[in-house]
Structure formats: structure tokens, C-alpha cells
Backbone as CSV, one residue per row, in Angstrom:
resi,resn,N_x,N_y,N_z,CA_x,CA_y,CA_z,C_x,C_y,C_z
1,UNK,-15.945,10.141,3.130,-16.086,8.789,2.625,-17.083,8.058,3.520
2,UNK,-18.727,7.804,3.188,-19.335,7.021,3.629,-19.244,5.495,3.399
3,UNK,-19.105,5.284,2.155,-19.129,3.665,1.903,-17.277,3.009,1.643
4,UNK,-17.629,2.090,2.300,-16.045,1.302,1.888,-15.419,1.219,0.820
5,UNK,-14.626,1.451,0.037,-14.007,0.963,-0.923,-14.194,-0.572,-1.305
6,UNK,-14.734,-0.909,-2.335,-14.939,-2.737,-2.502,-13.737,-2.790,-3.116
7,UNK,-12.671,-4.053,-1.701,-10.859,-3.846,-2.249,-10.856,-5.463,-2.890
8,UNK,-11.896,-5.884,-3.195,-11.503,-7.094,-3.962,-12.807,-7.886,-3.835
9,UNK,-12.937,-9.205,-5.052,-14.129,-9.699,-5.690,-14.117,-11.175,-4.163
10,UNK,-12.660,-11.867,-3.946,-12.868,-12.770,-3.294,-12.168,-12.510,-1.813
11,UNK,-12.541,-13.204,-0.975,-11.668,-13.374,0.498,-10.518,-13.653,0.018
12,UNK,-9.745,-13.577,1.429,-8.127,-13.854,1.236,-7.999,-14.452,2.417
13,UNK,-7.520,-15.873,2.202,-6.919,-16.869,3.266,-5.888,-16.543,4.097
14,UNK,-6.161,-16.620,5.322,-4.777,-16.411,6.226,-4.854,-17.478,6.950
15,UNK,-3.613,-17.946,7.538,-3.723,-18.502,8.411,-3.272,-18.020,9.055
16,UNK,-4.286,-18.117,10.098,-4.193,-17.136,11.894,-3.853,-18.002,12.840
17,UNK,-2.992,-17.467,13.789,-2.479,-18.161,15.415,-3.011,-17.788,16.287
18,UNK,-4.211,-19.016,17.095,-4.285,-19.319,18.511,-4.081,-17.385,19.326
19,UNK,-5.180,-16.924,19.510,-4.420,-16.217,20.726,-3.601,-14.229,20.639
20,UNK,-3.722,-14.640,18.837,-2.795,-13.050,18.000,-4.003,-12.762,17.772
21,UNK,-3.834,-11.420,17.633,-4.686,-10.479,16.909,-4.515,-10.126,15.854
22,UNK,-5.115,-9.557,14.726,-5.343,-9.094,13.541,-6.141,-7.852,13.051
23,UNK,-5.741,-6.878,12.480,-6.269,-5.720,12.168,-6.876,-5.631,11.112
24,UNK,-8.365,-5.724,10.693,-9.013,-5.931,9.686,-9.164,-4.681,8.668
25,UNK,-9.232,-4.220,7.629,-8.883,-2.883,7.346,-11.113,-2.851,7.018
26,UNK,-10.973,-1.821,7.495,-12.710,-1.718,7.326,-12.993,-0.902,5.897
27,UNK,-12.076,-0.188,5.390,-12.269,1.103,4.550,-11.818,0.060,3.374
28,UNK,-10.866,-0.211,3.044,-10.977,-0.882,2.031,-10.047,-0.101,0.945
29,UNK,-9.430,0.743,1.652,-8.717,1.517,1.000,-6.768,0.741,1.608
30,UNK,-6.829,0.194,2.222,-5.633,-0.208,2.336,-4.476,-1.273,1.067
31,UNK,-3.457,-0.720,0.918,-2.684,-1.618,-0.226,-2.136,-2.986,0.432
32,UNK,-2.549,-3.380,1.554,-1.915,-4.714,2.371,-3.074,-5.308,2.438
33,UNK,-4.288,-5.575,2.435,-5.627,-6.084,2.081,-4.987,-7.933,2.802
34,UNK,-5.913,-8.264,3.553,-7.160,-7.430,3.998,-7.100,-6.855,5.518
35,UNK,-5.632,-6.509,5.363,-5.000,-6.126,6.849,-4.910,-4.151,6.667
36,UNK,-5.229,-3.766,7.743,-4.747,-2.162,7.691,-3.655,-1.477,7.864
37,UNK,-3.668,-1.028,6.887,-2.179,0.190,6.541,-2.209,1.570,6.889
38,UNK,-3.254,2.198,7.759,-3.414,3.079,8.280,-3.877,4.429,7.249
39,UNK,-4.254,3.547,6.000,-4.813,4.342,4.905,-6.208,5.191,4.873
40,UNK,-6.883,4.590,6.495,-8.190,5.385,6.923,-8.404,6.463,7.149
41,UNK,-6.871,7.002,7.743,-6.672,8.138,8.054,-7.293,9.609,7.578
42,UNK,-8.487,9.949,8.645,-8.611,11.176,7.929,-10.478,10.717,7.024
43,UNK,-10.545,8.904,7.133,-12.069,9.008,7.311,-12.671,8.553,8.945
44,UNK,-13.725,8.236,8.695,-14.723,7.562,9.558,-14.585,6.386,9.641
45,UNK,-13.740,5.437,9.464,-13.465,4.167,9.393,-12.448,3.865,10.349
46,UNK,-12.609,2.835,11.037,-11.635,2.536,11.954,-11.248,0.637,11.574
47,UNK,-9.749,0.402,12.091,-9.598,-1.184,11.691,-10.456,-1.682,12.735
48,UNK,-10.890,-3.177,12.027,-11.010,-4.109,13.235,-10.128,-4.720,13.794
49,UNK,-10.636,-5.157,15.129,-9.807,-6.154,15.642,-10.124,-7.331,15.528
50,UNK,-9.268,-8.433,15.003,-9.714,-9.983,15.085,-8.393,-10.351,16.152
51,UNK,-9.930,-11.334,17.084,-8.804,-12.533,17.879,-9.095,-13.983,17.936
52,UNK,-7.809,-13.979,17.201,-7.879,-15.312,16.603,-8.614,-16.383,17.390
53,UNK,-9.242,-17.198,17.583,-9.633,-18.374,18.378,-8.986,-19.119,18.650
54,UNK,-8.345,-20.058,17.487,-7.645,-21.298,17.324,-6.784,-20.675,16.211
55,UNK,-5.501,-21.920,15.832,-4.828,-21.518,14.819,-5.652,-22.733,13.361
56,UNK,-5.601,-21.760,12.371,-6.424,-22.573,11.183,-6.527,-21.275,10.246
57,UNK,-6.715,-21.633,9.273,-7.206,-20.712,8.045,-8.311,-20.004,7.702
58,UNK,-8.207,-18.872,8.342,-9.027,-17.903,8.397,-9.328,-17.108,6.729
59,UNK,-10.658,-16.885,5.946,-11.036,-16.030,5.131,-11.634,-14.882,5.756
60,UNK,-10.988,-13.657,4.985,-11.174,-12.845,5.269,-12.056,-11.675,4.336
61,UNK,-12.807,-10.729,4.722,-13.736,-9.959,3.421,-13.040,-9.001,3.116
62,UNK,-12.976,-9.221,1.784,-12.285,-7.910,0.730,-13.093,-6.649,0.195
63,UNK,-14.662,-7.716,-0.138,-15.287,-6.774,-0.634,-15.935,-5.414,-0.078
64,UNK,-15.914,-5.913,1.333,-16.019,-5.116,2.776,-18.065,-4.860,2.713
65,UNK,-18.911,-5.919,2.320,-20.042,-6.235,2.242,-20.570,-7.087,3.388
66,UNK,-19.504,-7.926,3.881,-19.979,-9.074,4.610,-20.757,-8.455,5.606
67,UNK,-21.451,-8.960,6.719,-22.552,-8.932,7.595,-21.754,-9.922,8.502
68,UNK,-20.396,-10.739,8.398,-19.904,-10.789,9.994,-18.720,-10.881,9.693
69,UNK,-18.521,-9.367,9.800,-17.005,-8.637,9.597,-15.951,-9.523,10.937
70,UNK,-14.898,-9.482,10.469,-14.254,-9.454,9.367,-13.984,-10.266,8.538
71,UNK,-14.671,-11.502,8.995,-14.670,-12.628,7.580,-15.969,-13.157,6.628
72,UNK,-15.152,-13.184,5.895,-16.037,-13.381,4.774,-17.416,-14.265,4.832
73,UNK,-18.622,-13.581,4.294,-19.817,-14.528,4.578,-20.651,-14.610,3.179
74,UNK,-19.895,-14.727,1.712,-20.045,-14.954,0.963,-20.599,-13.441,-0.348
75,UNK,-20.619,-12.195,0.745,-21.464,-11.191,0.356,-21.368,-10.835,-1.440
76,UNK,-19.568,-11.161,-1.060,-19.024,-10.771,-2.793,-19.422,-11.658,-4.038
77,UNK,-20.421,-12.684,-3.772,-20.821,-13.139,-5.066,-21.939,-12.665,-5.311
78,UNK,-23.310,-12.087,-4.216,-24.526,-11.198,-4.428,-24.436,-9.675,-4.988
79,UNK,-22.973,-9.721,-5.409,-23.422,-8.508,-6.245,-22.450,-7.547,-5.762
């Protein structure tokens, strides 16, 4: 598996806490989107790590296109 799975058209809002981390699923193959389920297993894809900054509502990329992983930078409406 070279290319990601595109696991959805829009971001998905979280709200993240100050200080936690978050496991971004890179493959796109995970059923907990847009968090990793260890569904990589066995490709070339590894999760990211997000740390949180502040607490606030974080979007996150589904389509797994974006250019500043792991949140969303609009990639999924270019196509």
C-alpha cells in the first residue's frame, strides 16, 4: 500500500486538551477516523503524533491529502 486510503470528504472536529497527545491515523484505513486503530499493520504507514498546544477544537484530515498533517488544510475540496 503506497497511497493512503481517502477515509473521508470532510475533517472531523475534536476537541483536544492542553498538553495530551493524539494519534493521527496516516493510512486511512482505520474504522475510529481520524484517530488510529492499529489497522496499518503490516503497511508502510505509521500514526502520527499530535500534541495538543492549548485546549480548543481541533480539525482534523480525513482525506489524508493535507500538506500539514494532521490537520486539515482544506486539501479535500481540490479534488
Amino acid at each position: 500500500m503506497a497511497d493512503p486510503v481517502r477515509a473521508g470528504s470532510a475533517p472531523i472536529g475534536v476537541d483536544v486538551e492542553a498538553g495530551k497527545s493524539y494519534w493521527w491515523c496516516s493510512c486511512g484505513k482505520s474504522a475510529k477516523q481520524p484517530f488510529c486503530d492499529g489497522s496499518h499493520k503490516g503497511t508502510d504507514f505509521t500514526p502520527m503524533k499530535y500534541d495538543a498546544p492549548e485546549t480548543r477544537k481541533a480539525y482534523f484530515c480525513t482525506c489524508k491529502a493535507t500538506g500539514n498533517s494532521p490537520l486539515c488544510d482544506g486539501s479535500h475540496s481540490r479534488g
